[in-house]
N, C-alpha and C positions, 0 to 999 in steps of 0.2 A: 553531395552528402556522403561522408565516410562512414561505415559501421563496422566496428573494431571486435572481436572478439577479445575479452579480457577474463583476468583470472584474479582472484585477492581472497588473504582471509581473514576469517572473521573465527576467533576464539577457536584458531586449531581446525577450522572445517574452510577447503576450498570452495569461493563461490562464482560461480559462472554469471558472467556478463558480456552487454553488449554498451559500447562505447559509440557514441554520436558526435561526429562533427563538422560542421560545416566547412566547405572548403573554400568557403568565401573569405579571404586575406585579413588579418588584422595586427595590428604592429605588435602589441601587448594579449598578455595571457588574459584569459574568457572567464566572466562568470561560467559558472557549472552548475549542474540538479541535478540529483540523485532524486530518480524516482523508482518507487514501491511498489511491485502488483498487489490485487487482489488476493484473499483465502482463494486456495487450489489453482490461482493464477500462475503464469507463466510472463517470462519475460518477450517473449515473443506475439502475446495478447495487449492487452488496454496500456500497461506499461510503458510498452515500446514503441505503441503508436505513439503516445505524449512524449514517450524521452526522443523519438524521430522529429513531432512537428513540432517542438521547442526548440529542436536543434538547428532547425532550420532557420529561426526567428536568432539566429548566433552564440546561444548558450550551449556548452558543451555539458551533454546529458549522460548518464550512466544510467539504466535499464539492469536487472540481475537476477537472478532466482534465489529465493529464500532457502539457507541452508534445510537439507533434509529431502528437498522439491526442486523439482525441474532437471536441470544437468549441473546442480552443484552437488557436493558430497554432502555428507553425515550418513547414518543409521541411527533406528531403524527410517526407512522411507515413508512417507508422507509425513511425518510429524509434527504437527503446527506445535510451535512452543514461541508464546508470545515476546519470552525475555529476550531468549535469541534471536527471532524477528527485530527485535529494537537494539541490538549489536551488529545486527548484519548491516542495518540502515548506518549505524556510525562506522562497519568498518569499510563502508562505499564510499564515507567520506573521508577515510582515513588513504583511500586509495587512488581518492582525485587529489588529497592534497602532495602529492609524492609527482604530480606531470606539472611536467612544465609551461603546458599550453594552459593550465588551468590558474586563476588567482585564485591564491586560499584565503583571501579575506573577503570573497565573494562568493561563497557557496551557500545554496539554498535548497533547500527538501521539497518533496511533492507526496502525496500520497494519496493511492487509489483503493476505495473499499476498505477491507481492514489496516491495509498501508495508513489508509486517512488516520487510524487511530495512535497504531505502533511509530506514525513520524511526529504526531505531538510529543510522545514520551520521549523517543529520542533527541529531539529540537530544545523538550524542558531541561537537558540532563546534558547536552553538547553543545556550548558555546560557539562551534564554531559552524553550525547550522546560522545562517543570517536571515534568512525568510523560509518562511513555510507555509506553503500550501496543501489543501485536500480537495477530494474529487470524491461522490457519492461515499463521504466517510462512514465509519462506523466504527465500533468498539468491538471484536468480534466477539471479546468475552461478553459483553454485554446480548450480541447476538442471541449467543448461547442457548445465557442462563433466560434474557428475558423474551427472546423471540425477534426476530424481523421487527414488528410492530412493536416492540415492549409488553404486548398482551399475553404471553404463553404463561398458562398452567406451569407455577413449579414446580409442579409435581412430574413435568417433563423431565428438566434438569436435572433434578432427584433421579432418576429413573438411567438417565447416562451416566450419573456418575457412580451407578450401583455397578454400570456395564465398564466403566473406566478400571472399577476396583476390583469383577471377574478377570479385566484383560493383564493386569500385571500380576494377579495371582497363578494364573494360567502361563505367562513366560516364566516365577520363577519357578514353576514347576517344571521346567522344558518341552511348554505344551506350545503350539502357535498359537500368538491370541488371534484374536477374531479382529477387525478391525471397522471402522467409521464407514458404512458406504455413503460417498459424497451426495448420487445422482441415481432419483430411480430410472428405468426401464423406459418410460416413456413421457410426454408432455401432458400426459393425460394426469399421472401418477404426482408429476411436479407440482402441477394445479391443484390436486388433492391434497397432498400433503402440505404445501407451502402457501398456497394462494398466487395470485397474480407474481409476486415475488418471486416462489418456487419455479411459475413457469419462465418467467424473464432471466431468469438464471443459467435453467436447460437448458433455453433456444440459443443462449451466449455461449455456455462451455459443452454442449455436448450435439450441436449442429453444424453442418460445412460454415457456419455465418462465423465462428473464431475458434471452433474445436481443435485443438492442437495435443498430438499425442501425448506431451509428458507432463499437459496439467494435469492437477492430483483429481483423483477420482474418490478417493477416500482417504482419510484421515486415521493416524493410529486412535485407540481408544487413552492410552497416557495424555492426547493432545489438551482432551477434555480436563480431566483435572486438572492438570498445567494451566487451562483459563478459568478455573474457579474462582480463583481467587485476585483475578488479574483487571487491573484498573487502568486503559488506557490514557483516562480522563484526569486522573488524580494530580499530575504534577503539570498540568497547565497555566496553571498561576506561573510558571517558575520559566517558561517561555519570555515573561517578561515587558520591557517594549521591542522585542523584534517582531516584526509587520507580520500578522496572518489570513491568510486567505481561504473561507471554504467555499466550495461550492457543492452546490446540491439542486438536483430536481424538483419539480415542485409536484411532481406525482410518486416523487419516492417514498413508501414506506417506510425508508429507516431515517429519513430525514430529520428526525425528531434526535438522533446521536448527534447528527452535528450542530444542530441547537443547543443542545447541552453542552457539548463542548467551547462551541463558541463563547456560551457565557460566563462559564469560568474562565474566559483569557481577558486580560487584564489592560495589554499595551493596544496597538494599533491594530485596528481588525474588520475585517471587509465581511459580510456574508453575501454569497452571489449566487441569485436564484435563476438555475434555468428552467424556463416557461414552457411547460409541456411536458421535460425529459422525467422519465422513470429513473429507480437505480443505476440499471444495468447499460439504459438508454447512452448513458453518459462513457461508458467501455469504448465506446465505436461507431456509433450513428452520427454519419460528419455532418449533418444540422445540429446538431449539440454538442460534439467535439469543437467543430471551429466556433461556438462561443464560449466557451471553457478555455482554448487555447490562446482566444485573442484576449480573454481577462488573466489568464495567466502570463501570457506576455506581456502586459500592462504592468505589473503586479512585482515580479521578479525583476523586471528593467527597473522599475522603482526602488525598489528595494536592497538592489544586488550593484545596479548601475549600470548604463548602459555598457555594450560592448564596445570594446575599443579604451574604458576608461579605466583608471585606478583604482583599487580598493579603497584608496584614502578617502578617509570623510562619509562611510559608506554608512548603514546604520546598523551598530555593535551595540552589545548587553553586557 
């Protein structure tokens, strides 16, 4: 197995990636998958375990950081901005269709967490996305405004986004704004604030178990309003009939995002539940990876064709 450091961009900002390929021989260029981390993910987290063990199954996978995060560029740092989230995904694909090891009439999307969301938009809006899967989905605007569970007080929302309109009054004064902290202090604190969720989250980004220095610890306060108004879910219809795949845990919280999403899609479409797994469960615990990975294998060989074969005949919108 190769892992390629790569570089591409996306709307003027460079993004750092990692390129997957198996070095197992094949006469003709590979299906591909461009996969998406998680909110404050890294490419080097849940991402690249999936774009690693699919690449092993002979699809060549692109892994990346979200402009603003990780080791790609933009300013200022940390800024979730959902639009550019879903360019960065098309310009992944605009970067696997440029090698020659890759067929561009077989490429397919993945996405992980809020990726799950940002690659239906991009998938409704790029033709040249051919299947699309997700993994513990979620909208993150949805997140937000409505909580993990959908239950939050909007009066929370209200209240960040009183703190989104301190932060940019504050820079154009040339003051530092204050910024999002991602993760409290402790697992204690995570549980309080968030629930079993909060803590599933800690234990993922902020313990030896996938803690990795340059995922975002916090978020700018522009991020917030940037998803007020932001609707991962809106142009699903427009996915069309190319094949979709989610999966989700059957003890996840946010589970109920990709229900909804689901139902607004229109063509061919799988929901695929794993028994037992939490949200976060799904990142990395290989009792619920390797069933995730062997339905994505399923899924994407369907859909894309197996390796070795032609784009021709494959299934287009």
């Amino acid at each position: 197995m190769a892992k390629t450091d790569v570089t591409f961009d996306s709307a003027g900002i460079p993004l750092a990636g990692h390129l997957y390929l198996s070095d197992a021989p094949t006469a003709r260029p590979r299906p591909a998958i461009v996969v998406g981390h998680p909110g404050s993910g890294v490419k080097e987290q849940a991402a690249g375990l999936y774009a690693q063990r699919l690449a092993e199954r002979g699809f060549v996978t692109l892994a990346f950081d979200a402009a603003y995060q990780g080791e790609s560029g933009g300013e200022p740092r940390g800024m979730e901005d959902p639009a550019h989230r879903v360019e960065d995904l098309k310009a992944a694909v605009s970067f696997l269709t440029t090698r020659s090891d890759v067929d561009t009439d077989r490429i397919g999307a993945l996405g992980i967490c809020a990726s799950g969301g940002y690659v239906l938009a991009a998938t409704a809006s790029d033709h040249r996305i051919k299947a699309v899967g997700t993994v513990s989905a979620v909208d993150v605007a949805r997140q937000f405004r409505l909580g993990a569970d959908g239950a939050q007080d909007p009066a929370v929302f209200r209240s960040m986004l009183d703190a989104a309109a301190h932060a940019r009054t504050a820079a154009a004064r040339g003051e530092e704004p204050p910024v999002l902290t991602l993760f409290p202090e402790t697992a204690g604190q995570a549980r309080a604030l968030g629930g079993e969720h909060g803590a599933e989250g800690f234990e993922y980004y902020r313990t030896p178990r996938a803690q990795h220095a340059r995922s975002a610890s916090f978020f700018t306060w522009s991020s917030i309003d940037r998803m007020a108004a932001f609707d991962a879910f809106t142009a699903v219809p427009l996915i069309g009939g190319r094949p979709l795949l989610m999966i989700a845990g059957t003890r996840a919280v946010t589970a109920w995002m990709s229900i909804e999403a689901f139902q607004l899609a229109t063509g061919p479409k799988e929901m695929y539940w794993v028994d037992g797994a939490g949200h976060v469960d799904l990142y990395d615990k290989k009792q619920y990876v390797e069933l995730a990975v062997d339905r994505l294998d399923g899924f994407f060989t369907a859909g894309l064709g197996p390796v070795g074969q032609r784009g021709a005949g494959m299934c287009r919108s």
